[in-house]
C-alpha positions in Angstrom: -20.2 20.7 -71.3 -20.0 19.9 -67.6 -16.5 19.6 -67.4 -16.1 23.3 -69.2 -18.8 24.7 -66.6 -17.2 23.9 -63.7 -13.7 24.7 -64.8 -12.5 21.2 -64.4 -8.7 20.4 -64.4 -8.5 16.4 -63.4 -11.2 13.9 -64.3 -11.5 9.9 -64.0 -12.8 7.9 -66.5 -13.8 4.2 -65.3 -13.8 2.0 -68.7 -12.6 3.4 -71.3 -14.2 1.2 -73.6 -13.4 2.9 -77.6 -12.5 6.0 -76.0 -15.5 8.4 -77.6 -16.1 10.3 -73.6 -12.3 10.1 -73.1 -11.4 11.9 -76.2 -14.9 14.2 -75.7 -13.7 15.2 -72.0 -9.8 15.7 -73.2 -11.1 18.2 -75.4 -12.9 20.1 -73.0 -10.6 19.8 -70.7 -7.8 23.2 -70.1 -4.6 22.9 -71.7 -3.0 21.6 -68.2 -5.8 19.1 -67.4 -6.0 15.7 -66.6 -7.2 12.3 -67.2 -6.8 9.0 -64.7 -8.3 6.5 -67.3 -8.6 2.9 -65.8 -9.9 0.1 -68.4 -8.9 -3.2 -68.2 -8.6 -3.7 -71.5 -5.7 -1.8 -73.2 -6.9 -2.7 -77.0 -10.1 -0.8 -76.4 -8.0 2.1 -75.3 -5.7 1.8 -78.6 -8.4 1.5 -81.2 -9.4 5.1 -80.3 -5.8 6.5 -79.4 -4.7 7.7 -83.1 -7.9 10.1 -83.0 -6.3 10.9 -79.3 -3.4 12.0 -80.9 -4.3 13.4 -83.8 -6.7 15.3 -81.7 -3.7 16.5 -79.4 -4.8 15.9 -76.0 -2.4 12.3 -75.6 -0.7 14.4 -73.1 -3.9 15.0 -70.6 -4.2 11.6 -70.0 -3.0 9.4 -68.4 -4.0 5.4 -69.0 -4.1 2.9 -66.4 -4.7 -0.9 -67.4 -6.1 -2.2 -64.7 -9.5 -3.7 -63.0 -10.9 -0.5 -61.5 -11.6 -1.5 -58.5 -7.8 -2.7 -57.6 -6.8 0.7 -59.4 -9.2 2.9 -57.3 -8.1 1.0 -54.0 -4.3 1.9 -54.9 -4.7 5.4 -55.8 -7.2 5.8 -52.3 -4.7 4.1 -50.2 -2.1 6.1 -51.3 -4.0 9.8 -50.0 -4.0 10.6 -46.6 -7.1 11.3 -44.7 -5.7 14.4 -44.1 -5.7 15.3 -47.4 -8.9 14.4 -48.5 -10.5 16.8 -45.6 -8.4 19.8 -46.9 -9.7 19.3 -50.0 -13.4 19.2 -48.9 -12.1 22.2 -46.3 -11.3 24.1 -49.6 -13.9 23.7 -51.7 -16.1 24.9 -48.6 -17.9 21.4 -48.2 -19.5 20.9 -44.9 -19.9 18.0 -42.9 
């Protein structure tokens, strides 16, 4: 429900575990929406992945076996400082 009310388009989901939230917030999600899923443990991300597909969302995520921290410390070193203040600059957050 919160992901509909503010009109969400990318989410992260840290553990994955069976997949219940991932498949709940892939649903709510637009059509063109996305999913950074980090779990370290793949299996726990396949047990749930035929009702993933069968639901037809595969395509808004996007699965990441990793530990989360080492995941989250490659995708942040990868944006720009830069980038992250034009994003708070245009969703009008002040400092």
């Amino acid at each position: 429900m919160l992901v509909k009310t503010m009109n969400a388009k990318k989410t992260m989901e840290i553990g994955v575990f069976t997949g219940y939230s991932l498949l709940a917030t892939a649903l709510a999600l637009p059509e063109d929406g996305k999913i950074l899923a980090i779990d370290i443990d793949k299996e726990a991300y396949e047990f749930r992945l035929p009702y993933i597909k069968k639901a037809g969302v595969e395509h808004k995520i996007n699965f990441i076996q990793s530990n989360a921290l080492t995941a989250l410390n490659d995708f942040f070193s990868s944006v720009s400082l830069l980038s992250i203040v034009n994003v708070l600059m245009l969703n009008h957050i002040h400092f």
